[in-house]
N, C-alpha and C positions, 0 to 999 in steps of 0.2 A: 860564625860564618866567616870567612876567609876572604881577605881583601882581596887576594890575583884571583882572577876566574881564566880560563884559557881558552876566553871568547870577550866578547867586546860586550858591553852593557847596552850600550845603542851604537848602531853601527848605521851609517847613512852611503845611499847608493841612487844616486841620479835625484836626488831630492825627496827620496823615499825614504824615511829613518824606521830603523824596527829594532825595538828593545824587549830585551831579553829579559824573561819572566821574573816579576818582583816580588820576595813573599811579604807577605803580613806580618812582620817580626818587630819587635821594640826597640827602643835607640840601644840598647844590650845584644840584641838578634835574639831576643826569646820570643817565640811565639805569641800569639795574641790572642785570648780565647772569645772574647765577643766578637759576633758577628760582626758588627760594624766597626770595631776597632779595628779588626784585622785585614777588611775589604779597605777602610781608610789608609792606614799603614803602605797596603802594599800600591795603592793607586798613589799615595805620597813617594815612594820610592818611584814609581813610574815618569810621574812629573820630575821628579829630582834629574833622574837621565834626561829627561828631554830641557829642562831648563840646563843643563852642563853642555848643549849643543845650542842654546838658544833659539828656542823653542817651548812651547805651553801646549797645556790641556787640548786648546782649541784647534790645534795642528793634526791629532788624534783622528783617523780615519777608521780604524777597525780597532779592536782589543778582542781578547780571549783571556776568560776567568778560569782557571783552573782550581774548585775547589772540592775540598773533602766531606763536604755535608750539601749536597744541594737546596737546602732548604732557606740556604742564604741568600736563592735570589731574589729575596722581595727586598733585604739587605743593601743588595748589589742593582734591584732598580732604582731603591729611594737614592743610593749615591749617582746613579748616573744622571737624575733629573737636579742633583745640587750642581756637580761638578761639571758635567760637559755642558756645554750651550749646544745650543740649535744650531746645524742638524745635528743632532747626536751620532754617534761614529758605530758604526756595528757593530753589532758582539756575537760571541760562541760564547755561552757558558757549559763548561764541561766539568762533571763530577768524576772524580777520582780515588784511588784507593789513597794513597799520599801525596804531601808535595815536599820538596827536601827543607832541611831546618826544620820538621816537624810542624813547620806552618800550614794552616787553613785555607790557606788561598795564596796564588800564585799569577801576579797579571800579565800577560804580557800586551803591546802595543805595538799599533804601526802608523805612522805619524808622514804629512808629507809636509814640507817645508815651502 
């Protein structure tokens, strides 16, 4: 995976931050085959942009899961009742044919400050 993207990873606008889809990939960028590994990974990468603007989990107002097996979302509940607190932030989960770097899952966030 390529360190320039020719978009911003989170980009904040009137106090609205919205970061740009994270895959499920390893500290190598390889893919991640467990469910939970790879739902963990990419909500780890999610946090990582919003802590690099100073900002957390709990800033988190929607997310959208982009992944390739729908069957991850019991997966991707039991991680939302770990990591988000109350009120938990909405989600889309959306199954898909791919997501790029051959990952599983692809998060993206929108976060207010």
């Amino acid at each position: 995976m390529a360190d320039d993207h020719p978009y911003m990873l989170a980009n904040e606008r009137d106090g609205i931050v919205y970061v740009s889809g994270a895959p499920g990939l390893d500290a190598e960028n390889r893919p991640l085959q467990g469910d939970r590994e790879a739902l963990d990974a990419a909500l780890n990468r999610v946090a990582d942009r919003l802590a690099a603007i100073g900002l957390g989990l709990e800033h988190v107002v929607k997310t959208t899961y982009f992944v390739t097996d729908v069957t991850m979302r019991d997966a991707a509940n039991a991680q939302y009742v770990e990591r988000f607190p109350e009120p938990r932030p909405a989600r889309t989960f959306v199954a898909v044919q791919a997501v790029p770097y051959g990952a599983r899952v692809a998060i993206e966030a929108v976060a207010h400050r």
